[in-house]
C-alpha positions in Angstrom: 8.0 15.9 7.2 5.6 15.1 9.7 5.9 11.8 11.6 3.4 9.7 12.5 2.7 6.3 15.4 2.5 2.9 13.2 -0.5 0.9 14.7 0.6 0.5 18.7 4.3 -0.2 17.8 7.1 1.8 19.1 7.6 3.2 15.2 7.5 6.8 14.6 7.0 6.9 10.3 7.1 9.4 7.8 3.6 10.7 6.8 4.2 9.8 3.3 5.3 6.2 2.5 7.4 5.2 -0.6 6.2 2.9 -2.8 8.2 0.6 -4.8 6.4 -1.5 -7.1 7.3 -0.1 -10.3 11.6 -0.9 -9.5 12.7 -3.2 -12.0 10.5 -2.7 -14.4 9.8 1.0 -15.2 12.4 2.1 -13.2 16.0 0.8 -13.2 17.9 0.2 -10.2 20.2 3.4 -10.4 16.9 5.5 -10.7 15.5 3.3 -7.7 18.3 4.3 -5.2 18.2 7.6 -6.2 14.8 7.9 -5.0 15.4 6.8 -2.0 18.7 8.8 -1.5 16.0 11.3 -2.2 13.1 10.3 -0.1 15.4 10.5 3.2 16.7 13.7 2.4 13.0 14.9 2.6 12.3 13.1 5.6 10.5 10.3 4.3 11.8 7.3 6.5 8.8 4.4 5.6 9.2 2.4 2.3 7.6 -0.4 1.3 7.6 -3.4 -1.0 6.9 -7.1 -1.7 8.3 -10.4 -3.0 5.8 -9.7 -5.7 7.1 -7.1 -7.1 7.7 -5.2 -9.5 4.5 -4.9 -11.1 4.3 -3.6 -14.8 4.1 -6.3 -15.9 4.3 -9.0 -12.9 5.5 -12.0 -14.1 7.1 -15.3 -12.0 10.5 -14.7 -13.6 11.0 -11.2 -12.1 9.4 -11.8 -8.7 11.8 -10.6 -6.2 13.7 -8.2 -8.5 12.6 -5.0 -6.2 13.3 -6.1 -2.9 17.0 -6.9 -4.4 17.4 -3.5 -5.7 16.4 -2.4 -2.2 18.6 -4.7 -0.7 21.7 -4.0 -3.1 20.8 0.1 -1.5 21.3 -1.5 1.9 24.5 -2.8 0.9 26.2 -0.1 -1.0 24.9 2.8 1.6 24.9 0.8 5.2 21.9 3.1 5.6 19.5 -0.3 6.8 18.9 1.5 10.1 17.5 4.8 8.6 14.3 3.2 7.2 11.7 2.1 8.5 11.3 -1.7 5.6 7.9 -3.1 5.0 7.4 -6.1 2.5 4.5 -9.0 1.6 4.3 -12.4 1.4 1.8 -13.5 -1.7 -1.5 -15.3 -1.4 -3.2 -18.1 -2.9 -3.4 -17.9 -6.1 0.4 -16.6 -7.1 2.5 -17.2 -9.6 5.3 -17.5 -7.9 4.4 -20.7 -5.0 2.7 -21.7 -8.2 -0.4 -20.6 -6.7 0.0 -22.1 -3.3 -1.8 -19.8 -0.3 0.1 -18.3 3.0 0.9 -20.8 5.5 3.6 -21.6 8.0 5.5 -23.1 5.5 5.2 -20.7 2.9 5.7 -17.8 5.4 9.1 -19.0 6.4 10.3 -19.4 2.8 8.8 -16.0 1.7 10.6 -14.4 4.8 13.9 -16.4 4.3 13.8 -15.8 0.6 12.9 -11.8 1.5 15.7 -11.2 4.3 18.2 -12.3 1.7 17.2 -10.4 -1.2 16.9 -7.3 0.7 20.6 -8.1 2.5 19.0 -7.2 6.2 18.2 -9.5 9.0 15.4 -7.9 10.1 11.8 -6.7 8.3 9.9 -4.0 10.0 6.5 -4.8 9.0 5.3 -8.1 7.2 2.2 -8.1 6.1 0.2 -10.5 4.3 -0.7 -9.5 0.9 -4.1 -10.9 0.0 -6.1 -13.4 2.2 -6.2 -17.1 1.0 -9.8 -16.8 1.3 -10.4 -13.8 -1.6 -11.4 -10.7 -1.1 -13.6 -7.8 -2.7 -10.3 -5.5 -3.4 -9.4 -5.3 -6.9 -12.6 -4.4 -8.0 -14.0 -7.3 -6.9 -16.3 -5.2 -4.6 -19.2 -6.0 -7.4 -20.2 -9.0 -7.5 -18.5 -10.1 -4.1 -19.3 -13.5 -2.6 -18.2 -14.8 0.9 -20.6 -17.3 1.1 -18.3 -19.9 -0.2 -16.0 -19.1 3.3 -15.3 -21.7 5.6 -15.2 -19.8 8.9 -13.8 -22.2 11.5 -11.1 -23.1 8.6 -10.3 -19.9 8.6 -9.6 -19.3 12.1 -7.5 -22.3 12.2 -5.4 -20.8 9.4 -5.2 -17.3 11.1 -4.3 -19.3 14.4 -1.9 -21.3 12.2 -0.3 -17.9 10.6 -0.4 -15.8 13.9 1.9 -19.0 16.0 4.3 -18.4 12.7 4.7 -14.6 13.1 5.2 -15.0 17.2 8.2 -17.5 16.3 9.6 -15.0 13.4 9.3 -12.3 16.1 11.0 -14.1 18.8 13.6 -15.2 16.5 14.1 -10.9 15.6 12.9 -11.8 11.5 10.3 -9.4 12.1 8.9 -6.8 14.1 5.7 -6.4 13.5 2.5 -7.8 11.5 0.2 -6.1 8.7 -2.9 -7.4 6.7 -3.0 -6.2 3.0 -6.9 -6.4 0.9 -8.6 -7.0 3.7 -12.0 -6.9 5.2 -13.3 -5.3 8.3 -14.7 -8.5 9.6 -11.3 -10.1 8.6 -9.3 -7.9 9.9 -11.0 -7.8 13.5 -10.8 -11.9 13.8 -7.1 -11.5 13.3 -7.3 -8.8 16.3 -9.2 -11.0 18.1 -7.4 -14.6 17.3 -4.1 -12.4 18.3 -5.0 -11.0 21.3 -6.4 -15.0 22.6 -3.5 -16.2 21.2 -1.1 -13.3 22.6 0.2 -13.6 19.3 1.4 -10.3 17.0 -1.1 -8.1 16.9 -2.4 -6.2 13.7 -0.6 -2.9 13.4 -1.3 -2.1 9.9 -3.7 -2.8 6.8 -2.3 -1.7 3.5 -6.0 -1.4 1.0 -6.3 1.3 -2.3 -7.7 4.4 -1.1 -7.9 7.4 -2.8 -10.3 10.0 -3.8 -11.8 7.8 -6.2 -11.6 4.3 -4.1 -13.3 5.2 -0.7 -14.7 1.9 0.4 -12.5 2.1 3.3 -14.6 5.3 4.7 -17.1 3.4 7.0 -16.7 0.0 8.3 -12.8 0.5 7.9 -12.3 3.5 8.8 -14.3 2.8 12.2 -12.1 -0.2 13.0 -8.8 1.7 11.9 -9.7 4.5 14.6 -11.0 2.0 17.7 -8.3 -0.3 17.2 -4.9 1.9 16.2 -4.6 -0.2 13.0 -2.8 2.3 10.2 -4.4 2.3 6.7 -1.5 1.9 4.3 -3.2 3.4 1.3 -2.1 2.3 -1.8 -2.8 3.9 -4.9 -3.6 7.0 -3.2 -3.4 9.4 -6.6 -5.8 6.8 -8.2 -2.8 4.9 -10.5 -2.3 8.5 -12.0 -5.8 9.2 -13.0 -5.9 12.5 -10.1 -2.7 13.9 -11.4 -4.6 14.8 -14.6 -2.2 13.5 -17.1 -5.3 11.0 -18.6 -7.5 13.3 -19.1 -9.0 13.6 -22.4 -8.0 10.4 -23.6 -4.4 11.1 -23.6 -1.7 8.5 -23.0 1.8 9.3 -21.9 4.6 7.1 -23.3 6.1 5.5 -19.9 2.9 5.4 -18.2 0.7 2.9 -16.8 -1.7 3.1 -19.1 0.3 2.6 -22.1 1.2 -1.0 -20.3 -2.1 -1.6 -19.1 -5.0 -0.2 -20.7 -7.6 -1.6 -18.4 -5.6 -0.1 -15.5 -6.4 -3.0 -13.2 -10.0 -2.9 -14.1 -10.1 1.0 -12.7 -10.8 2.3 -16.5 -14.6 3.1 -16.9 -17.0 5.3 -18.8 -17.0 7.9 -15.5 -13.8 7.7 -14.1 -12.2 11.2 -16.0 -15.4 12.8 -15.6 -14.6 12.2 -11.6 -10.9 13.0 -12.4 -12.0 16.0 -13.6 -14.2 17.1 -10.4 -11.2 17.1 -8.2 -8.9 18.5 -10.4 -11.4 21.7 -11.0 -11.0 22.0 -6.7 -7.8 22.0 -7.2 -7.6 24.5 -9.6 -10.4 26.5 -7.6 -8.0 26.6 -5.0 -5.3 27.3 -6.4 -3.7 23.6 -5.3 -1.5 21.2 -7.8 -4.0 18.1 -8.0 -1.3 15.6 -6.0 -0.4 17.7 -3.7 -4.3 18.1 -2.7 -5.0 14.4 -3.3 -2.1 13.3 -0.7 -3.1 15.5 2.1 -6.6 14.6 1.5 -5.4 11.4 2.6 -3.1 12.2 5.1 -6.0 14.3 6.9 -8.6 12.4 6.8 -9.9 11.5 10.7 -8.8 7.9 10.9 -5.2 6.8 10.7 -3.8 7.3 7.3 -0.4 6.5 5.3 -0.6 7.3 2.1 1.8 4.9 -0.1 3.0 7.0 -3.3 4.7 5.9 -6.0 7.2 7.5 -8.5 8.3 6.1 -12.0 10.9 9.1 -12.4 12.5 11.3 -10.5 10.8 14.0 -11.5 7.6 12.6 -10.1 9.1 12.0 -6.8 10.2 15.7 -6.8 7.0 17.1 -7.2 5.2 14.9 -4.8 8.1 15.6 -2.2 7.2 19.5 -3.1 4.1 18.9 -1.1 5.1 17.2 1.8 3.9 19.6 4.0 0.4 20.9 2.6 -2.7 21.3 4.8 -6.2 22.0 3.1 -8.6 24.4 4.9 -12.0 23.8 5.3 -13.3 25.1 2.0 -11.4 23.0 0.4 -12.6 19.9 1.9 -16.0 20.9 1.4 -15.6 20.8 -2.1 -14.0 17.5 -2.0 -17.3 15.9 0.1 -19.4 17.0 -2.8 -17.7 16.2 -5.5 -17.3 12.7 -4.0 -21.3 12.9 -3.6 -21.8 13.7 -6.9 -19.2 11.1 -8.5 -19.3 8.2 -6.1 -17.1 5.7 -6.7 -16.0 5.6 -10.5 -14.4 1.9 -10.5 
C-alpha cells in the first residue's frame, strides 16, 4: 500500500482511507473490528469517523455509537498507535447540540466527548464537518446562495475556532486541523486567518468526490495543489452507484438504497445511465469498476485520499484486492469522455 504526506504535517497515510460511517448501524461492532484488523494487515493505516456517526439512519440517540466501537478496538487491541484517527465535530444545524453551530464551547465538548468514546488521548486530525455558515455540498450546489453570509462574522468565528484548535493542540488533544463541505473561498480564509493568527493550519478538506461528483476539479483542486491541503474524498464509488450493483433498477437487501431511496438526493433520471459509462471502461479494459473508480481518484494530479467504505467484509476484501492498481493512459482517456458526455448526474 502506498503511502502518502497528509497536508504539511509529519503524517505518512495509507493511500486508501477507511471509512466508518456505516458501524453501528449496518455493521455490528464485531464486523467493525474485523475490518480494521483487516485494513492494517493490508497496509491501510488512516481511518476516519465522526461524533455523528453512524449514518443509516442518523438519529440523536445513536450519535457517538461509532467512534465507541472504534474506541472499544483501541482498548481490546492496544493497537492506538498503529493508526493514523481522524474524527468531526457537527455543525449548525445538528441534532445532536440540538442544532447549535461549532464554537469554542462546542468544540471542547465534541472533543472531550470524542477522546472518551474512542478511549485515546489524542486525535490525529479534527476536522470540522460542515461550516455554520452552509454550504453548496449535499447537493445543494443548485440553487446555492451565499449572499445571506456575513463575512467579517465569519472571520471572527474562524478566528474564534482557530484560538480553540491552538489550545487543543498545545494541550496534545489534537494534532492537526481539517475542514469538511467546504468551499474554496472558505477554505483559503481559514489558510489565511491561520497563518495571521499562527494558529493550526488547514491540512486536510474531506468533500464527495467521485467519478460522478467532480465539483472539486477546478477551483479545489487548484487550491488543494498550491497550498498542500489533502482532499479526503468521501463517497468516492458514488454511495455504490459505480460498483454496478444499481443498475437496472435493482436493489440489494442490506444496501443503501433499500434504507434510503433518494440516496441523499444523488438518485436522478441520468445517474445509471452515467453509471453505466464507466462501468463499460471498465469492462473495455478489462478492470473491476471499484478497483478503476479508486485509482481514478488516487491518481488524479492534485492531492487525493480516497475515503472507502465497507458494509461487509466481503466488500472490504475486494476493495483491498485493488490496492495497488494503476490505470494507463487509455484508460483515462476514456474516463475524460465519458465524464464530458455525462457531466455531473446529481
Amino acid at each position: 500500500m502506498k503511502t502518502v504526506r497528509l497536508g504539511r504535517t509529519d503524517l505518512k497515510v495509507s493511500q486508501l482511507c477507511l471509512g466508518s460511517m456505516t458501524w453501528g448501524t449496518q455493521t455490528a461492532e464485531a464486523d467493525a473490528h474485523q475490518q480494521i484488523d483487516a485494513s492494517l494487515d493490508a497496509g491501510i493505516n488512516f481511518i476516519d469517523t465522526a461524533e455523528a456517526y453512524p449514518v443509516n439512519p442518523m438519529t440523536k440517540e445513536g450519535a457517538g455509537r461509532t467512534e465507541e466501537i472504534i474506541g472499544n478496538w483501541f482498548a481490546k487491541t492496544g493497537r492506538r498507535d498503529d493508526v493514523v484517527l481522524a474524527t468531526k465535530v457537527a455543525g449548525k444545524g445538528n441534532y445532536i447540540r440540538d442544532g447549535e453551530g461549532i464554537s469554542a464551547k462546542t468544540i471542547r465538548e465534541a472533543v472531550e466527548g470524542s477522546l472518551k468514546r474512542l478511549q485515546t488521548d489524542m486525535i490525529d486530525l479534527y476536522q470540522l464537518h460542515w461550516p455554520n455558515r452552509g454550504s453548496y455540498m449535499f447537493r445543494q450546489n443548485w440553487s446555492y446562495d451565499p449572499s445571506h453570509q456575513d463575512r467579517a462574522a465569519t472571520l471572527a468565528h474562524m478566528e474564534e475556532v482557530l484560538s480553540t484548535m491552538a489550545d487543543l493542540v498545545a494541550e496534545g488533544k489534537i494534532r492537526h486541523f481539517g475542514l469538511s463541505n467546504e468551499s474554496a473561498w472558505g477554505t483559503m480564509m481559514w489558510l489565511q486567518v491561520a497563518e495571521r493568527m499562527g494558529a493550526p493550519r488547514v491540512e486536510s478538506i474531506q468533500n464527495e468526490y467521485s467519478l460522478l461528483c467532480r465539483l472539486y476539479d477546478t477551483d479545489m483542486a487548484e487550491l488543494g495543489h498550491n497550498e498542500d491541503v489533502s482532499l479526503l474524498a468521501f463517497s468516492p464509488l458514488a454511495v455504490g452507484y459505480l460498483t454496478g450493483k444499481y443498475q437496472g433498477g435493482a436493489v440489494p437487501d442490506g444496501s443503501r438504497m433499500s434504507i434510503n431511496d433518494k440516496m441523499g438526493g444523488r438518485a436522478s433520471d441520468r445517474v445509471l445511465g452515467a453509471a453505466q459509462a464507466y462501468l463499460d471502461i471498465a469492462a473495455k479494459h478489462g478492470l473491476d469498476p471499484v478497483h478503476m473508480a479508486l485509482a481514478w481518484c488516487c491518481q488524479r494530479p492534485f492531492p487525493v485520499i480516497p475515503i472507502f467504505g465497507a458494509t461487509t467484509m466481503e466488500q472490504l476484501k475486494h476493495i483491498i484486492a485493488g490496492k495497488d492498481v494503476v490505470l494507463g493512459k487509455e484508460v483515462l482517456r476514456d474516463i475524460t469522455a465519458a465524464h464530458k458526455a455525462n457531466p455531473m448526474p446529481y
